[in-house]
C-alpha positions as CSV (number, residue, x, y, z in Angstrom):
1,X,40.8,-23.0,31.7
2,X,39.2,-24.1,28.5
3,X,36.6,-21.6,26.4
4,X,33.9,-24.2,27.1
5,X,34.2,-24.2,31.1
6,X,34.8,-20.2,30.4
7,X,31.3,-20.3,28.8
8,X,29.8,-22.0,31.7
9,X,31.1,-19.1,34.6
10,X,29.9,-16.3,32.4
11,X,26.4,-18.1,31.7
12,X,26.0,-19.0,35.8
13,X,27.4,-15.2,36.4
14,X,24.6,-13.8,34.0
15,X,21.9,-16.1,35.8
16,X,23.1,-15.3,39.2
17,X,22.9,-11.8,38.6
18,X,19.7,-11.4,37.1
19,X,18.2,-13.3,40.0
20,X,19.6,-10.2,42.4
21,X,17.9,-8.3,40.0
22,X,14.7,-9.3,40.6
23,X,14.8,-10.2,44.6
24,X,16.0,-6.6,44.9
25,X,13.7,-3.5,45.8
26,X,13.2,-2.9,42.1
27,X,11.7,-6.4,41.7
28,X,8.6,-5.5,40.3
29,X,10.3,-3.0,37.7
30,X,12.6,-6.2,36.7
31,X,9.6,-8.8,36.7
32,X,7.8,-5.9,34.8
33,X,10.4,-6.3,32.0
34,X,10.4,-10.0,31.9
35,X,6.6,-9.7,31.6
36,X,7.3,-7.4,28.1
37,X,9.6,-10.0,27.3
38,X,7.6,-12.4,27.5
39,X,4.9,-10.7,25.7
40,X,7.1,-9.8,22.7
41,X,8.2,-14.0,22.5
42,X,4.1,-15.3,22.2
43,X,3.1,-12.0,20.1
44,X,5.8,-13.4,17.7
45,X,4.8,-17.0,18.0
46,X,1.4,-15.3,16.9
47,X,2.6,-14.0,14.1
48,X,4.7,-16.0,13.3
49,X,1.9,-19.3,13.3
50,X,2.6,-22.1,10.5
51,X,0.0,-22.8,8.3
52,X,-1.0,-25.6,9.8
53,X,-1.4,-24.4,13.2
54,X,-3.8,-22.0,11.2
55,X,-5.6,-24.5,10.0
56,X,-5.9,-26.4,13.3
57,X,-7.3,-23.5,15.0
58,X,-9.8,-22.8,12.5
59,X,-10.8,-26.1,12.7
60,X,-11.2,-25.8,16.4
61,X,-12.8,-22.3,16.3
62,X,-15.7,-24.2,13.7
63,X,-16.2,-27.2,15.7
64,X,-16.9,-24.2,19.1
65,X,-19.2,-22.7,16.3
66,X,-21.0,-25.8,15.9
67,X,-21.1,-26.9,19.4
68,X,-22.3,-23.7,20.9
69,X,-24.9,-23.7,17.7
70,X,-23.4,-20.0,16.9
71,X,-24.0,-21.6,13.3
72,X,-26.6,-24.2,12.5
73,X,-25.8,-25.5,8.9
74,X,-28.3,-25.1,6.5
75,X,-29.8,-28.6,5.8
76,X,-30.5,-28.3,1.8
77,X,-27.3,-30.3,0.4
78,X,-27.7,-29.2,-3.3
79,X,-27.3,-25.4,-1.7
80,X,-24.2,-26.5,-0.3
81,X,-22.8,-27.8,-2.7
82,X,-23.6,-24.9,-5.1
83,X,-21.8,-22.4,-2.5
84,X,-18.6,-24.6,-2.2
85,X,-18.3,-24.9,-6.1
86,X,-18.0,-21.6,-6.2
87,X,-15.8,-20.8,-2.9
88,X,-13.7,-23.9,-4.3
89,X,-13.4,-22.0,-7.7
90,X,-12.9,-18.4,-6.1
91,X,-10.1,-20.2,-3.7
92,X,-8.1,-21.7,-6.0
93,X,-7.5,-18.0,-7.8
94,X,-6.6,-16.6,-4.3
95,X,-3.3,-15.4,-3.4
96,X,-3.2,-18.5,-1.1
97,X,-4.8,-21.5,-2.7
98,X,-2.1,-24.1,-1.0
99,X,-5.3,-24.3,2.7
100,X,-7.7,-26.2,2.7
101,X,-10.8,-24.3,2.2
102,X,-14.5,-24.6,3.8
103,X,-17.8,-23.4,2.7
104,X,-21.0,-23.5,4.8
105,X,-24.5,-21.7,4.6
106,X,-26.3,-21.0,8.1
107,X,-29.4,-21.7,8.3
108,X,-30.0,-17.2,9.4
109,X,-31.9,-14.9,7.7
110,X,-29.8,-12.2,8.6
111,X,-28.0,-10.4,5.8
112,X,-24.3,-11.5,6.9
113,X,-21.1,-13.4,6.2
114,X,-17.7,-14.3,7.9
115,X,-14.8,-15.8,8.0
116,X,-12.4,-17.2,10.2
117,X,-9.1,-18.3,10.1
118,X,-7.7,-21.6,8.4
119,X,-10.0,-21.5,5.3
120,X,-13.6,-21.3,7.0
121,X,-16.0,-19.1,5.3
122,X,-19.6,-18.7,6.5
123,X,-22.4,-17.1,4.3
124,X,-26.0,-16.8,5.7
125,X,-29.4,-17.8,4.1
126,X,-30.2,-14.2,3.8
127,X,-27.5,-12.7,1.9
128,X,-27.8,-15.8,-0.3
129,X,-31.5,-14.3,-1.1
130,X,-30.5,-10.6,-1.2
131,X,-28.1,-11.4,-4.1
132,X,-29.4,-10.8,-7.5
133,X,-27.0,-13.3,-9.2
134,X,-23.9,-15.6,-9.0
135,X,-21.6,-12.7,-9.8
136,X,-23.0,-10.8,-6.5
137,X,-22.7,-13.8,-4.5
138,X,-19.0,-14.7,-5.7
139,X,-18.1,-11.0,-4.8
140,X,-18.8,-11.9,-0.9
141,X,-17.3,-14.8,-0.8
142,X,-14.0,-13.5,-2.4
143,X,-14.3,-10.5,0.0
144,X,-14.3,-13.4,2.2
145,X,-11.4,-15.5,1.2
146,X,-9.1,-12.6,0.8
147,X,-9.7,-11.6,4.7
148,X,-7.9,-15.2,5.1
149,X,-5.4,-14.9,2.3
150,X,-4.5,-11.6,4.1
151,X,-4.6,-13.4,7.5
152,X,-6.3,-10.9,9.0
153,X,-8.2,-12.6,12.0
154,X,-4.6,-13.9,12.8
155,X,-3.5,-9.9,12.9
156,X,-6.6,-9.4,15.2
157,X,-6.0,-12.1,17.0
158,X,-2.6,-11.5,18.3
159,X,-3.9,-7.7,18.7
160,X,-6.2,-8.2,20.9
161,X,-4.6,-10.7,23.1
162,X,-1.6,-7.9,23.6
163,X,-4.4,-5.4,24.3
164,X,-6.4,-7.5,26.7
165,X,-3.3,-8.3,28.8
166,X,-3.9,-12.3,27.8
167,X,-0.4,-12.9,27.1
168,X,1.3,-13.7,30.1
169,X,4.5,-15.9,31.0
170,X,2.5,-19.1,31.6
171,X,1.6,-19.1,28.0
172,X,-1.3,-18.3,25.7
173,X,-3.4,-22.1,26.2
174,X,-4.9,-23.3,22.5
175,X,-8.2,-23.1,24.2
176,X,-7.9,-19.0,25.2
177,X,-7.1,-18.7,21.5
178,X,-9.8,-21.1,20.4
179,X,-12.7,-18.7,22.5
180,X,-11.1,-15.5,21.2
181,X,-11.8,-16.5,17.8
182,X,-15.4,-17.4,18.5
183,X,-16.0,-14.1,20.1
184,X,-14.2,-12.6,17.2
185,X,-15.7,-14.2,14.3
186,X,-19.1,-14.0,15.4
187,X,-19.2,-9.7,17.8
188,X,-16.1,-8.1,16.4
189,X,-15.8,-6.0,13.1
190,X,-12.7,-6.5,11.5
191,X,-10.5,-3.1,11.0
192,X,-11.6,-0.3,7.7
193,X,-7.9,-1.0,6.4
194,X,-8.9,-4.8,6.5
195,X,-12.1,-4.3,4.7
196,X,-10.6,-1.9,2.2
197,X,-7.6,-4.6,1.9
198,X,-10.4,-7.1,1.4
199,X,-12.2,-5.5,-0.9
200,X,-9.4,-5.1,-3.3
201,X,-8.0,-8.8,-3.2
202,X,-11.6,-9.8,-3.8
203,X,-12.2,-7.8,-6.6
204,X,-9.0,-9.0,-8.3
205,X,-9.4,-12.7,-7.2
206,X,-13.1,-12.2,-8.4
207,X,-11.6,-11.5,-12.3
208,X,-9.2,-14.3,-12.1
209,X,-11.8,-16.6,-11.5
210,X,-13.6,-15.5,-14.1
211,X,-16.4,-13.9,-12.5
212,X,-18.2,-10.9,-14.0
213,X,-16.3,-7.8,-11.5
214,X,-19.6,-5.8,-11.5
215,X,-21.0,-8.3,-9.4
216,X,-19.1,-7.2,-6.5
217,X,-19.6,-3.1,-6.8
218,X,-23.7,-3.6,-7.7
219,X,-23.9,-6.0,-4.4
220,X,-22.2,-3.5,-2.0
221,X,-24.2,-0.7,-3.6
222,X,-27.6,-2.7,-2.7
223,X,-26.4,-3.1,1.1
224,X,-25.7,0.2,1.4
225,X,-29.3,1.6,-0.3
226,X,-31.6,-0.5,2.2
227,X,-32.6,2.3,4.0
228,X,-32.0,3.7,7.5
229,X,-32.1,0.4,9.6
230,X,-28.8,-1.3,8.0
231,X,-28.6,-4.8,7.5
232,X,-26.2,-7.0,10.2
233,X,-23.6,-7.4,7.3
234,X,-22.8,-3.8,7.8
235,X,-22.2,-4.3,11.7
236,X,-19.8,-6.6,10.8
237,X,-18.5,-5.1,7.8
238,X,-18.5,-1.0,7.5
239,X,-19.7,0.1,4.7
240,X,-19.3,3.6,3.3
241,X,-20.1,5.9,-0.1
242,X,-15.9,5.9,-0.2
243,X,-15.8,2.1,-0.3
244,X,-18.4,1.5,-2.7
245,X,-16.7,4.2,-4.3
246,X,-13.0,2.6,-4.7
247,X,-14.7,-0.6,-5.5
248,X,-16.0,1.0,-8.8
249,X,-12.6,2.9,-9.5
250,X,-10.9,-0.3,-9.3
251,X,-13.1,-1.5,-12.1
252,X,-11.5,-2.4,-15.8
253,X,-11.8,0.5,-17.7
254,X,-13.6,-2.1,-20.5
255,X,-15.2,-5.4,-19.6
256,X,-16.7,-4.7,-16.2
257,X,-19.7,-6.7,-17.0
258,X,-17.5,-9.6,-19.1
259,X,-17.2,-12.9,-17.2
260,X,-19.9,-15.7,-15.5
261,X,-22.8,-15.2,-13.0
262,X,-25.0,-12.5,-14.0
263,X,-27.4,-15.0,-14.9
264,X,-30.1,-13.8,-12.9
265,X,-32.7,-16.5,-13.5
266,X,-30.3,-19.7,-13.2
267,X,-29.3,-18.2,-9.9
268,X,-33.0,-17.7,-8.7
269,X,-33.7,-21.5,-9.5
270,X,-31.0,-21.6,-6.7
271,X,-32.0,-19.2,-4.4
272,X,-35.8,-20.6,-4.4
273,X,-34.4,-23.7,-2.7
274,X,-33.3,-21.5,0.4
């Protein structure tokens, strides 16, 4: 008997055996551990996503956005080209420039940015006019792009599919994933440690871009003064003396105020245009 037809026996024995398993009494237990199995396969695949099928779900997740009008675009094209110079700029010194990137005001008041995965960043109207200067705005949206270089929605992703018992042995659809995302980007805070991750990368992308650092501390520091009724950044963002507080030990010890944007009255001619 040859090691091949050997192979075959021991393959149809295993099959054969594990189906007793499950059509006996403890079934359930058995189908119970196929379920985990299962689980721990697509929580991998999760984890384990290319770049690519990042970037295809972000692109999905913004086109939901659009659709459902969760974001209505800003219509003044000068101020979207001024944001995506400077996301372009800021994404290029990230610690993963090789995804596409995507910058877009919304046309909301509300103090408040976002990302989501595969390169989409969203800034609204009102934190554009809450910033003092380029320097503060460049702080966000590095804050921004280093949630993505981290891949942290694809972390809280794959989380919360686990937690909410989505992952099942039928498969997690593109379009499960797709609504997740929306619901994420738009009602759920990300984690402190992701905020305090993403305050760090920022800060650091934020000097190899060339941007004055201060920008960044003196921007948080203004959220967190404006009084008892915190703006919606902070719902989505928590915000805390401590944070504010590593931000500024994180500072160079010389040259904290070296580097572009604190131009406060170019940036006005900007922010006038909102």
């Amino acid at each position: 008997m040859g090691f091949g037809h050997r192979f075959r026996i021991l393959v149809l024995a295993f099959i054969l055996s594990f189906s007793f398993v499950l059509l006996t009494p403890g079934a359930s237990q058995a189908q119970s551990w196929l379920q985990l199995l299962f689980q721990g396969i697509q929580y991998l695949q999760l984890a384990n996503l290319s770049d690519q099928q990042e970037v295809n779900l972000g692109q999905q997740v913004h086109q939901q956005f659009l659709t459902q009008r969760q974001v209505r675009p800003l219509p003044q094209k000068q101020i979207q080209e001024y944001v995506n110079a400077m996301g372009q700029r800021l994404a290029a010194t990230s610690s993963r420039p090789e995804i596409p990137y995507h910058f877009l005001v919304v046309a909301d008041n509300a103090v408040n940015a976002f990302a989501t995965m595969g390169g989409y960043v969203y800034i609204n109207r009102g934190l554009m006019k809450l910033a003092e200067n380029e320097a503060e705005l460049a702080g966000v949206v590095a804050h921004e792009i280093a949630h993505i270089a981290a891949r942290h929605s694809v972390n809280r992703m794959k989380d919360i599919a686990l937690s909410q018992g989505l992952m099942t042995a039928a498969g997690l659809r593109s379009n499960t994933l797709v609504q997740m995302m929306v619901q994420m980007g738009v009602n759920l805070p990300m984690s402190r440690e992701a905020e305090l991750e993403a305050d760090e990368l920022g800060l650091e992308n934020l000097i190899r871009a060339g941007y004055a650092p201060i920008g960044m501390v003196t921007f948080m520091t203004k959220l967190q003064s404006r009084g008892p009724s915190p703006p919606e950044f902070l719902s989505t963002h928590p915000l805390s003396q401590n944070r504010v507080r590593a931000l500024r030990s994180q500072l160079p010890l010389n040259g904290a105020e070296e580097g572009d944007g604190l131009d406060s009255q170019s940036y006005r001619a900007i922010a006038e245009k909102l």
